[in-house]
LUMPA-801976 format. One record per residue (C-alpha): residue number from 1; residue in three letters; x, z, y. Coordinates in steps of 0.001 Angstrom, whole numbers, padded with zeros to 6 digits, always signed. Last residue first. Layout:
<rs>
+-----+------+---------+---------+---------+
!  nr ! rest !       u !       w !       v !
+-----+------+---------+---------+---------+
! NUM !  ALA !       X !       Z !       Y !
...
+-----+------+---------+---------+---------+
</rs>
This chain:
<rs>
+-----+------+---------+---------+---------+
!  nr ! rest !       u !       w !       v !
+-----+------+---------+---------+---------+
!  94 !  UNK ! -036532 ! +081614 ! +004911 !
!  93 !  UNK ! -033935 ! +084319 ! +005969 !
!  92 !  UNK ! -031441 ! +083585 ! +003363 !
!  91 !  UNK ! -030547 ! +080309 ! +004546 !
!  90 !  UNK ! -028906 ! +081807 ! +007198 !
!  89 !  UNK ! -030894 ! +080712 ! +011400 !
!  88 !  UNK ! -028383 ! +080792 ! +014173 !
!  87 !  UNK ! -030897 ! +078314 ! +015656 !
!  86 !  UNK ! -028796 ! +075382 ! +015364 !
!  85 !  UNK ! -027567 ! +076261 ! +011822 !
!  84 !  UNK ! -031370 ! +076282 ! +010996 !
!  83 !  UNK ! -032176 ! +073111 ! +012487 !
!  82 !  UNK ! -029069 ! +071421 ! +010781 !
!  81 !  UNK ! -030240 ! +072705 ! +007375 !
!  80 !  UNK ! -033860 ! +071386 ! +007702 !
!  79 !  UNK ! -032463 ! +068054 ! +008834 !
!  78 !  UNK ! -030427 ! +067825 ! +005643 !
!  77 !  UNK ! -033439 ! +068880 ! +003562 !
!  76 !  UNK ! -035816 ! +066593 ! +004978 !
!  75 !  UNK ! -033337 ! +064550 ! +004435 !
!  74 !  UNK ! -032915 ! +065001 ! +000953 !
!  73 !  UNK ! -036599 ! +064553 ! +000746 !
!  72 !  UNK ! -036906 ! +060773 ! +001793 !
!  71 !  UNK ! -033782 ! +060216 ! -000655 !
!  70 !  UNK ! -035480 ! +060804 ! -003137 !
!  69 !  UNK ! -034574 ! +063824 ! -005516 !
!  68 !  UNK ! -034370 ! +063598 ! -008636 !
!  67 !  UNK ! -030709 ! +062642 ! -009043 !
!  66 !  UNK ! -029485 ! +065870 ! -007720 !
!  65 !  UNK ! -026961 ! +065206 ! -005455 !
!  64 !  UNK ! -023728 ! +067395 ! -004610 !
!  63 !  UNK ! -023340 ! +068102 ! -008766 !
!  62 !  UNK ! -020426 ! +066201 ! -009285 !
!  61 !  UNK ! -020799 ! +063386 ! -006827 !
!  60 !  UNK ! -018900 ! +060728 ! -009906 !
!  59 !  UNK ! -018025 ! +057976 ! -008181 !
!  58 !  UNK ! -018202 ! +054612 ! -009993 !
!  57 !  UNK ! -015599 ! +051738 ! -008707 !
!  56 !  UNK ! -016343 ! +048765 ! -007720 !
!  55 !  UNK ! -015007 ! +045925 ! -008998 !
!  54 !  UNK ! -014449 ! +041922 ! -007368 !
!  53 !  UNK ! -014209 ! +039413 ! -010060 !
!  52 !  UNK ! -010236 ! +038247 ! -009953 !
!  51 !  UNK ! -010232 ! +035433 ! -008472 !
!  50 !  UNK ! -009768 ! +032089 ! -009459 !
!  49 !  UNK ! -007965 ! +029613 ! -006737 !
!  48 !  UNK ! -010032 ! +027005 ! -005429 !
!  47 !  UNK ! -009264 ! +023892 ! -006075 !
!  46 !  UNK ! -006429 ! +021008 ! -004345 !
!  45 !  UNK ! -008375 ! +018978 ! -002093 !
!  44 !  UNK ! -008184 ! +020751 ! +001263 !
!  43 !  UNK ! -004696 ! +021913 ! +000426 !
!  42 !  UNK ! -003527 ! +018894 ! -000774 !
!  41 !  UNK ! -004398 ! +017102 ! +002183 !
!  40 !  UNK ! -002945 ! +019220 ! +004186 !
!  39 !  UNK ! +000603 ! +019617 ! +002966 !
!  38 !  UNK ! +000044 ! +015256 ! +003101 !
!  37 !  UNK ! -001248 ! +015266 ! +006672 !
!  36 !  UNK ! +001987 ! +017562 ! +007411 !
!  35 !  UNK ! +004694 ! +015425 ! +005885 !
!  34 !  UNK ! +003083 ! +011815 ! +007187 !
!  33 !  UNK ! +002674 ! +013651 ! +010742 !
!  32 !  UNK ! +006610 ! +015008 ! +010364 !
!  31 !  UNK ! +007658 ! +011705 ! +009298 !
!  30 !  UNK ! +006066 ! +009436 ! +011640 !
!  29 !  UNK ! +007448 ! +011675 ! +014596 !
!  28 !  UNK ! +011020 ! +011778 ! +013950 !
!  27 !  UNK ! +012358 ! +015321 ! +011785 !
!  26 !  UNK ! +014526 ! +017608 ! +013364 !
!  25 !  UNK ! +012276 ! +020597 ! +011250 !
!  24 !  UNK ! +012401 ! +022652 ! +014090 !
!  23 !  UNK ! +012545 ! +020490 ! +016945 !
!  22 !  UNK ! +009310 ! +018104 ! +015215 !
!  21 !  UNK ! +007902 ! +021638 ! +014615 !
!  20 !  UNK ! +007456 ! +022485 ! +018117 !
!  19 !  UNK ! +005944 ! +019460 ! +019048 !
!  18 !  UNK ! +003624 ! +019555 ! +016102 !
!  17 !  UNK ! +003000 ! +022778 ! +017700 !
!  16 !  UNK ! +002081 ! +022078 ! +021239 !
!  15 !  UNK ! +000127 ! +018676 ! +020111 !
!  14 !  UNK ! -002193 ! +021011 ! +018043 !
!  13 !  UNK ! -002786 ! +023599 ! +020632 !
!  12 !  UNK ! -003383 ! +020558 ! +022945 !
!  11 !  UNK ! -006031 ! +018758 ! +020749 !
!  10 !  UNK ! -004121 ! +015607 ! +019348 !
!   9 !  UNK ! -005467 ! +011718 ! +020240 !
!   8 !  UNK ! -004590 ! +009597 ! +017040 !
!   7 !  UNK ! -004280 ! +005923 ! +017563 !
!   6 !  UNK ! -003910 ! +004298 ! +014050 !
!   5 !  UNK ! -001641 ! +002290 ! +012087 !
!   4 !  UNK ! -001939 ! +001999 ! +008413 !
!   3 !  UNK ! +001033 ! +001620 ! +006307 !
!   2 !  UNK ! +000839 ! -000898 ! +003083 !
!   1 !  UNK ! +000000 ! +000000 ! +000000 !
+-----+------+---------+---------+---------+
</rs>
């Protein structure tokens, strides 16, 4: 295949570093597009990498909830608690 020629307008961020890596790399122009198109390329076609499926792990409350509760009354409970500390109020008062 033969090379294709093109007129290729770059963004100024984009411009700004193929700029920079033209000094970097001391590569001509032609080259460092052709390089770069073909890094991206392959990275846009190339698939996904497999992951690991995400885990979560269980935690164990040990006794701070009890199960049979819902949460509607735990709550109540919470808000209950917070009242009395408020008020100066011991639990063993009620």
């Amino acid at each position: 295949m033969t090379g294709w020629r093109n007129t290729v307008t770059f963004e100024e961020d984009v411009a700004v570093r193929l700029k920079r890596f033209l000094r970097k790399h001391d590569k001509g122009f032609k080259e460092a597009v052709n390089e770069i198109m073909r890094s991206g390329l392959d990275k846009l076609e190339a698939p996904p990498k497999k992951r690991e499926p995400f885990r979560t792990r269980v935690f164990d409350p040990g006794g701070l909830v009890d199960p049979t509760k819902s949460l509607k009354d735990i709550l109540r409970e919470m808000d209950e608690e917070y009242d009395r500390k408020k008020l100066g109020l011991d639990r063993a008062s009620d």
